[in-house]
N, C-alpha and C positions, 0 to 999 in steps of 0.2 A: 644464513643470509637474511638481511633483515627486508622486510615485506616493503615496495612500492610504493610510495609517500604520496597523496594526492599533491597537486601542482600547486593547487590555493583555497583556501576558505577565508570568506567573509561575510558579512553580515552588511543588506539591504534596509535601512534605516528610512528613507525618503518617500514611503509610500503612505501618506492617511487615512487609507481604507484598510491597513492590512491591522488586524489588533494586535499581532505580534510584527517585529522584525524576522527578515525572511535567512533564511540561516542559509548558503552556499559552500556545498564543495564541488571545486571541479577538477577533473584529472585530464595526463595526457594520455592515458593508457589503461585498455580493462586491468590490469592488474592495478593498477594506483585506485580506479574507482571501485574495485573488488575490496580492496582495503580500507576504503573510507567506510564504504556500506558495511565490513567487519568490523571498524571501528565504533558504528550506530550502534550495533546491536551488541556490543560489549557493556558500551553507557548503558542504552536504557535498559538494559536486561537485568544488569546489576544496581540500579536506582531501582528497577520495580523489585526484585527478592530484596532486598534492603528495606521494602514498605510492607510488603506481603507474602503470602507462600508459593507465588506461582505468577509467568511473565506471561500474558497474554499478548498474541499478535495477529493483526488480520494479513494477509497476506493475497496477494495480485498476480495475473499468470504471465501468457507471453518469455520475453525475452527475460523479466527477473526470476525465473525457477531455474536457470542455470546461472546466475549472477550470486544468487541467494545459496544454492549448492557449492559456492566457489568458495563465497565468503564462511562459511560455516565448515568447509574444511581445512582454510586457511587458520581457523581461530580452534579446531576441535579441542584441543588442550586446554583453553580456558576458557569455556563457553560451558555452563552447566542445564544444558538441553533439557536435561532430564523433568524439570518443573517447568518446562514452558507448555503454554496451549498453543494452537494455530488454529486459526479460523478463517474465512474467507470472503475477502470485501467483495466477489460477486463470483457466481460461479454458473456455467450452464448449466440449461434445464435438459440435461443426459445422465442416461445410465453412468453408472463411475467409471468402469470400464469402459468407454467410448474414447475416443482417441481427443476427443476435444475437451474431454473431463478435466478440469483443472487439478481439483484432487488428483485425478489421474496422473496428472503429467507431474508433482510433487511424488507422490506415492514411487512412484518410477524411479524417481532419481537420490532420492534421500534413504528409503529405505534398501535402497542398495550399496549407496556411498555413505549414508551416515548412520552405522548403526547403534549411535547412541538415540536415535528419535525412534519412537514406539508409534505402531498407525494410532490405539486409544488416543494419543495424542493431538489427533485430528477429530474437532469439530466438523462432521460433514453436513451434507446438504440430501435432505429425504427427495431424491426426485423420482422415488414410486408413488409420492402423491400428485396429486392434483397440483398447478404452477402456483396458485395461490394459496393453497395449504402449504403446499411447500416455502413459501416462503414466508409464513405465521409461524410456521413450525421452526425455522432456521434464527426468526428473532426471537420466538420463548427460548432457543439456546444460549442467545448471546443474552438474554435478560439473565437464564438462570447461573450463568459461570463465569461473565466478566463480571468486576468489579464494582460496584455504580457511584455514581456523581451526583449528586443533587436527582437523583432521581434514574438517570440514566446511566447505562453499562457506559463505562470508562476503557477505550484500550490502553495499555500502556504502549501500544505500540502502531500502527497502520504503514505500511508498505505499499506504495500506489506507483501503477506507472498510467502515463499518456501516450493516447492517440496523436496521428498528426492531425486531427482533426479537434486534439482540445479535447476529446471526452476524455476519462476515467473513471474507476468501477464499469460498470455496465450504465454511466450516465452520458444521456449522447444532447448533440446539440438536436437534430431531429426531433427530440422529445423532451422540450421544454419542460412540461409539466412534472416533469420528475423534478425536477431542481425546487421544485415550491413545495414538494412534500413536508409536512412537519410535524403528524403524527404517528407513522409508520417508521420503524429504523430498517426494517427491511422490504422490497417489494419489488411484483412482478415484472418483471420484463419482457412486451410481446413486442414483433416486429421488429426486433433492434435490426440497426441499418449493416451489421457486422453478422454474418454465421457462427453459429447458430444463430433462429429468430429467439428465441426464449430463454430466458435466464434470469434469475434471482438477483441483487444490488444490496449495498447498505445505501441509505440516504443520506442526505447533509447534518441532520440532527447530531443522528450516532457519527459520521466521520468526523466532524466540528468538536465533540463533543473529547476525543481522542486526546490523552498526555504527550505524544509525540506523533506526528503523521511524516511519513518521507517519499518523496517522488523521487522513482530512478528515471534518468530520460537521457536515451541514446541519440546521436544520429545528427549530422548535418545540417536534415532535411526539414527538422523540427526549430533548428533554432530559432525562424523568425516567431512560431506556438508561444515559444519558451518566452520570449519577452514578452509578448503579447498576454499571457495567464499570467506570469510571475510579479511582473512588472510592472505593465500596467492597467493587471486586473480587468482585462477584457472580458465581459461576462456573456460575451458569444460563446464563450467556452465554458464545457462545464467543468473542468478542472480548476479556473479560476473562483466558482464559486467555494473552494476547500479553503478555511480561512478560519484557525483553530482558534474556538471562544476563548481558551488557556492557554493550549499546548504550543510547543515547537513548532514549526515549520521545517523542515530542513529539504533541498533541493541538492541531487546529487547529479552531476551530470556530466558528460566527457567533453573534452574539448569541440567539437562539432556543435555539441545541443546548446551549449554555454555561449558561444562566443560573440552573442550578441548583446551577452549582458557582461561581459569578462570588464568592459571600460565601465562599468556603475560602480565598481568596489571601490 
């Protein structure tokens, strides 16, 4: 049976602030957006081993580590896992084992269902240091094993989702100050307005900086968000400030998160 066809894609042209055109697919169905999001990772996995010896990708928790579980054993047959990294666009500052450990809740579900992905595979986060060594420590990784660009680590790949409040990573509207960072590709996070208070982030630099960046975004409830960041680059949000120097944009989204932009295509 062949796999759930997303409903539509197209491309958001109309926007002067955006450096690229903004790439949309939208589905009626988690299996159709289960399919698009296998379809992402089919492209750029195979453009990046086609450039290099290894597919780097940062990866985001929530509701995409079972979305990301889904699509990757949808595709396990032609998907060569075996040379990809994963790393992690923000992660709490917990033990791994903690139930809110991001790593955690990957580790859980991949190395049970996918046994083609090895844990060495994972880039993790030291949080037996201190929160700010810790997260010194988590960008000497990503300097020493992504890729670079003009100076800075290049992902081939970034996986983000949003809040209904417009954050993502661990960047909130509460804490402006994080979105003006531009030295630092990774840093602390105290206070976040979300449990845990404390957790590590990439910044704008390194996200921006990314070959492909993809926002999964569920739900309804977010639709008016999703125009609001996508569209008209509302920069109350810190999602809207993601606005790739080169890369891709792609926007994947179900009929609910979509449908306020469904009449721009």
């Amino acid at each position: 049976m062949l796999a759930a066809r997303p409903k539509s894609s197209f491309i958001i042209t109309n926007m002067p602030d955006r450096k690229r055109p903004l790439k949309v697919i939208r589905a009626d169905s988690e299996a159709q957006l289960v399919n698009g999001l296998a379809d992402l990772l089919q492209h750029c996995s195979q453009g990046a081993l086609a450039r290099q010896d290894r597919f780097s990708v940062g990866l985001s928790g929530g509701s995409l580590v079972q979305l990301l579980t889904k699509a990757l054993k949808q595709r396990a047959g032609d998907l060569n896992t075996a040379k990809w990294t994963f790393f992690f666009c923000d992660e709490r500052y917990v033990p791994q084992d903690d139930s809110d450990s991001t790593y955690g809740a990957y580790k859980t579900e991949w190395l049970t269902q996918l046994p083609g992905i090895r844990d060495s595979q994972f880039v993790t986060a030291n949080t037996a240091k201190s929160l700010d060594e810790c997260a010194a420590d988590y960008e000497a990784k990503v300097k020493d094993r992504v890729n670079c660009d003009c100076g800075l680590p290049q992902f081939d790949l970034l996986l983000l989702g949003m809040g209904p409040d417009g954050h993502t990573c661990s960047l909130f509207p509460e804490q402006p100050a994080t979105l003006q960072e531009t030295q630092r590709l990774v840093i602390p996070i105290r206070n976040s307005p979300k449990p845990p208070p404390e957790r590590i982030t990439f910044t704008l630099p390194l996200i921006n900086n990314a070959r492909d960046v993809a926002f999964v975004v569920t739900g309804a409830g977010k639709a008016s968000v999703v125009k609001r960041v996508f569209v008209d680059l509302d920069k109350e949000f810190p999602a809207a400030w993601v606005n790739p120097d080169q890369g891709q944009l792609t926007l994947i989204v179900d009929a609910g998160a979509g449908k306020e932009i469904e009449a721009l295509k």
